[in-house]
C-alpha positions in Angstrom: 144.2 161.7 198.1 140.4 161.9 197.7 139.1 165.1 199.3 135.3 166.6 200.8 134.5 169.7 202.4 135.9 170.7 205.6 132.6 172.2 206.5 128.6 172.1 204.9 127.8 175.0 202.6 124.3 176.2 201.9 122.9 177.8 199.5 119.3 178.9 199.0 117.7 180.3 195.6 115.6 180.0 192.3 114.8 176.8 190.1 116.2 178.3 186.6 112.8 176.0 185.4 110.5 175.7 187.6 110.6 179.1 189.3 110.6 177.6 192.7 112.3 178.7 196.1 115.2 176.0 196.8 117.3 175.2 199.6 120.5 173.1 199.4 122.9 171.9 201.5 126.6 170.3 200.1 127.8 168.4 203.1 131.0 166.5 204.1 131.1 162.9 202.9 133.6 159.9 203.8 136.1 158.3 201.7 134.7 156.6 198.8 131.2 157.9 199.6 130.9 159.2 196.1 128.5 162.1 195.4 125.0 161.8 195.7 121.5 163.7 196.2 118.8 163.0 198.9 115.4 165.1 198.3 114.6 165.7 201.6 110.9 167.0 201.2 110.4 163.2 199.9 109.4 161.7 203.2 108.1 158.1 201.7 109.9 155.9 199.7 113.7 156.3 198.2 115.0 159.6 198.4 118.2 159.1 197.4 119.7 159.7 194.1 123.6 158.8 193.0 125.0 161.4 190.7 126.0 159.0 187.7 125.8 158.9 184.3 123.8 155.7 183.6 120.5 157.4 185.9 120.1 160.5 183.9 117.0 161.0 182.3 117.5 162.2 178.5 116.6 166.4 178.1 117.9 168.6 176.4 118.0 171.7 178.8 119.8 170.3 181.6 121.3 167.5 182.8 118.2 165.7 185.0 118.9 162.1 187.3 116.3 160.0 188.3 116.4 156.7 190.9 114.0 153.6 190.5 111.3 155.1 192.5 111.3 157.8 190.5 112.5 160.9 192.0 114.6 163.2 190.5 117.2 166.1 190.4 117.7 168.4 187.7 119.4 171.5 186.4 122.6 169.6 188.1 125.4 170.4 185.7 126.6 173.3 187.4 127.2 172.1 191.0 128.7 168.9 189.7 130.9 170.9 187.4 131.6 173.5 191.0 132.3 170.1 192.8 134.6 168.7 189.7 137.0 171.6 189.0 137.2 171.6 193.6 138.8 168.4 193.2 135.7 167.4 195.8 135.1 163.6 195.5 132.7 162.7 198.2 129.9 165.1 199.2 125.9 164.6 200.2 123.6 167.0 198.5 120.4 167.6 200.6 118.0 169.6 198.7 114.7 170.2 199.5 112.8 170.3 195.3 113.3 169.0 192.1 116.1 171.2 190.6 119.1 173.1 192.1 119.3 176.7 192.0 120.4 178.6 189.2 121.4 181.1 191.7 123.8 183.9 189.3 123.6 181.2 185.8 127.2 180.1 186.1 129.0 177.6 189.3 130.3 180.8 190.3 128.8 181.0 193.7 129.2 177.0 194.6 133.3 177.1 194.3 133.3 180.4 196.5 131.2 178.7 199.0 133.2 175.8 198.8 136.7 177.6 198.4 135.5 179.2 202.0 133.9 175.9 203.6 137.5 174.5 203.4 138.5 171.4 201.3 139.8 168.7 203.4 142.3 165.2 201.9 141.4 162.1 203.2 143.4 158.8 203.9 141.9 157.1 200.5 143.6 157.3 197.2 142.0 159.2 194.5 140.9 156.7 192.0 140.3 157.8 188.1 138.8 156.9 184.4 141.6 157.1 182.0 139.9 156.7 178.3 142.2 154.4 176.9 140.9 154.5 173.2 139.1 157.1 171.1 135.1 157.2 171.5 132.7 159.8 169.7 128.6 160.1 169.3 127.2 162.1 166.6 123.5 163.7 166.4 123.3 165.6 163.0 125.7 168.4 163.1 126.3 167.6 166.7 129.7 165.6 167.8 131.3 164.6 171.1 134.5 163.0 171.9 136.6 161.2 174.5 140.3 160.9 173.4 143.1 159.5 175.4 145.5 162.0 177.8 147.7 162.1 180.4 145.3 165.1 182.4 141.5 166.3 181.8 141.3 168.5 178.6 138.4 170.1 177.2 138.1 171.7 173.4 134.8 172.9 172.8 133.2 174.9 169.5 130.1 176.4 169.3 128.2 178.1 166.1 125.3 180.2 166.5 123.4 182.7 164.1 123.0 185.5 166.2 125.7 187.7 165.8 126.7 188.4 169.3 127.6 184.9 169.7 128.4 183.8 166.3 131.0 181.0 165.8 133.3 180.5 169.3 136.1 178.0 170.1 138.0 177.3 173.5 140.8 174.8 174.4 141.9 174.2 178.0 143.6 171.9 180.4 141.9 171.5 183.4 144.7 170.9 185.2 144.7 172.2 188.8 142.4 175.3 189.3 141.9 176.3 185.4 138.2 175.5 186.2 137.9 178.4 188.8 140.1 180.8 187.1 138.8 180.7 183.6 135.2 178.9 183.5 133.6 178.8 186.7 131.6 182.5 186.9 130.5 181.9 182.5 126.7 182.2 182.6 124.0 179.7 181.1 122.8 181.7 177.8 120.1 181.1 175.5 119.0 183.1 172.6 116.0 185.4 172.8 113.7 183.0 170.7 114.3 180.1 172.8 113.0 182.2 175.6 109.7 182.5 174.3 109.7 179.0 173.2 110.3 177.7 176.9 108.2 180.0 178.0 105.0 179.3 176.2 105.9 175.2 177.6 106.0 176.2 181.1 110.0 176.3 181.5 112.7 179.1 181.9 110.2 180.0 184.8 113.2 181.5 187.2 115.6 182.5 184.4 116.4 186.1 184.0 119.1 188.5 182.2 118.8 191.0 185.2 120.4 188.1 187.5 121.0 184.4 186.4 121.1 184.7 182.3 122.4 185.8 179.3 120.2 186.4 176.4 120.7 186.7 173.0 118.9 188.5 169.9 120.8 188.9 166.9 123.5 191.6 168.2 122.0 192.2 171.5 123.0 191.2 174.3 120.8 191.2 177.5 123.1 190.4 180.7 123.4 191.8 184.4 127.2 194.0 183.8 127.3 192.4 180.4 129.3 189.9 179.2 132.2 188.4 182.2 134.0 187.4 178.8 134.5 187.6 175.5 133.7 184.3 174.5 131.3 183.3 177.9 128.9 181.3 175.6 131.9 178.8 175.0 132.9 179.4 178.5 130.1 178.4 179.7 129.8 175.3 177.5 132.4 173.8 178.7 131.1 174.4 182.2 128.4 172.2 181.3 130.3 169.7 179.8 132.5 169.2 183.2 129.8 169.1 185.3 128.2 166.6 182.8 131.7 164.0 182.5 131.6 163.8 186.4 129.0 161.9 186.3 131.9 159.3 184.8 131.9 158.9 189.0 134.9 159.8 189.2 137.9 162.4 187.6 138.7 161.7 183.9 141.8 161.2 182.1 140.5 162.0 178.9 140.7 164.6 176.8 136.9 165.6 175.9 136.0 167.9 172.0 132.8 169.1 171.7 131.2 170.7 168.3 127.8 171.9 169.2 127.0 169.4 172.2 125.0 169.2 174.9 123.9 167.6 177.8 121.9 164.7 176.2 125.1 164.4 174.2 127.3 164.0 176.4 125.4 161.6 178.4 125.4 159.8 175.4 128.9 159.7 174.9 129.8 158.4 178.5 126.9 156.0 178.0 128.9 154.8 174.9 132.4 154.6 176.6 131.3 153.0 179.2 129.3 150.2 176.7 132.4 148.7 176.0 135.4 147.7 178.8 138.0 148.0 176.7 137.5 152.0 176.6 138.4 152.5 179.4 139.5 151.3 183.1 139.4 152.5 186.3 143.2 153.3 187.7 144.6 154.4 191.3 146.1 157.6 190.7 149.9 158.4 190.9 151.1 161.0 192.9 152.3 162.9 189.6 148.5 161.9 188.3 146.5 163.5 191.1 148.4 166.4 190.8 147.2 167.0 187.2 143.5 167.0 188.4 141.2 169.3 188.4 141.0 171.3 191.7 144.5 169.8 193.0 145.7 172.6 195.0 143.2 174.6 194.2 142.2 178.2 197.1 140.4 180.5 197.4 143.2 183.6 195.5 142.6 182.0 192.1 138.3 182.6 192.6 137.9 185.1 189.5 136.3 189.0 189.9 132.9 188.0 189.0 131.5 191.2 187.6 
């Protein structure tokens, strides 16, 4: 069955971007509602914003969605990837500025707060996109896929010169609560030279190694504890990449492979499965389906020791 929180969780922190104090609130939604944003410090005009792929504005830093009077939500990736691997299908986000929080870099702190809210079934069935036919997008080296599967899979690479992160590869079925056990507390990272690149354009205003951020410089590594894994560029790669294929609007039977992609990728890569109707359909979930979804049966034991 479709699911929403039992109970509103708040959160309050720091636009990774723009540096600005935030305040956020995830509430309860009915069945069917869907997820979707209302600015609520826009007091004319449209304030609300649906969290779907075909209103996101193109950047490459984070995943940003607009409505037609043009306000915005950015930085969203890593609450809808916290409300994804939940199993949470209908929620209202009221937020009061143009970006979420970045609050510790990874979704981390969103699934515990919504692990402890309480997630609650409703009388709806869970409906799904099931990729029936292989799709792929390709910028330069860059390449994202949707493949047909029975469940949500994800295989992502990355390859990097800095030697600290260096050439990484992941595989995982999402299946259940994989999300919160192995992805969910993998920080954003960014090399040390991209820093001072946003920097000197006014961005990466509220990002910071000492609490939201892992930075790299060749073989150092700057990070609060240091590294939560091994491989928590990858990790957290494929944290993006959830939070970026909910915006399908629903749960995906598909199994995703990335090789060095990104938000604006994968945008583009729903964009083009969605181009065509025979890519994909829309399908009421089985019982034996829904219980292959990420977040089905997911609580609050399986939340990982974030260091």
């Amino acid at each position: 069955m479709q699911a929403t929180l039992k109970s509103s969780a708040h959160f309050s922190g720091t636009g990774l971007h723009s540096g600005a104090q935030v305040h956020l609130t995830v509430r309860p939604a009915s069945a069917d509602y869907g997820i979707w944003f209302k600015r609520t410090d826009v007091l004319i005009g449209d304030a609300m914003i649906p969290a779907r792929w075909d209103v996101v504005e193109q950047t490459a830093l984070c995943t940003r969605i607009v409505n037609e009077a043009g306000v915005s939500v950015s930085t969203i990736e890593h609450l809808m990837a916290a409300l994804a691997g939940c199993g949470i299908h209908n929620a209202l986000i009221e937020i009061d500025a143009p970006e979420v929080p970045i609050l510790d870099g990874s979704a981390a702190e969103f699934v515990q707060a919504f692990l402890k809210a309480g997630i609650v079934s409703q009388a709806m069935p869970v409906w799904a996109v099931e990729v029936l036919k292989p799709v792929s997008v390709q910028r330069g080296e860059a390449i994202a896929e949707l493949h047909p599967a029975a469940e949500m899979r994800i295989d992502f690479h990355i390859d990097f010169v800095d030697e600290a992160i260096g050439q990484q590869t992941k595989e995982l079925n999402l299946a259940n609560g994989s999300f919160v056990r192995e992805l969910c507390d993998s920080r954003t990272f960014c090399r040390q030279a991209d820093v001072d690149a946003m920097r000197a354009n006014g961005l990466a205003l509220g990002g910071s190694p000492e609490e939201n951020a892992v930075v790299f410089d060749g073989a150092n590594v700057k990070a609060a504890g240091g590294l939560r894994h091994a491989d928590e560029p990858v990790r957290h790669k494929m944290l993006d990449a959830m939070g970026d294929l909910y915006l399908a609007g629903a749960p995906m039977l598909a199994h995703y492979r990335g090789h060095r992609a990104g938000h604006s990728l994968t945008n583009a890569l729903l964009r083009e499965l969605f181009s065509d109707p025979s890519n994909w359909r829309l399908v009421q979930c089985t019982p034996q389906q829904a219980a292959r979804l990420p977040g089905a049966g997911v609580h609050i034991g399986e939340f990982p020791a974030v260091a």
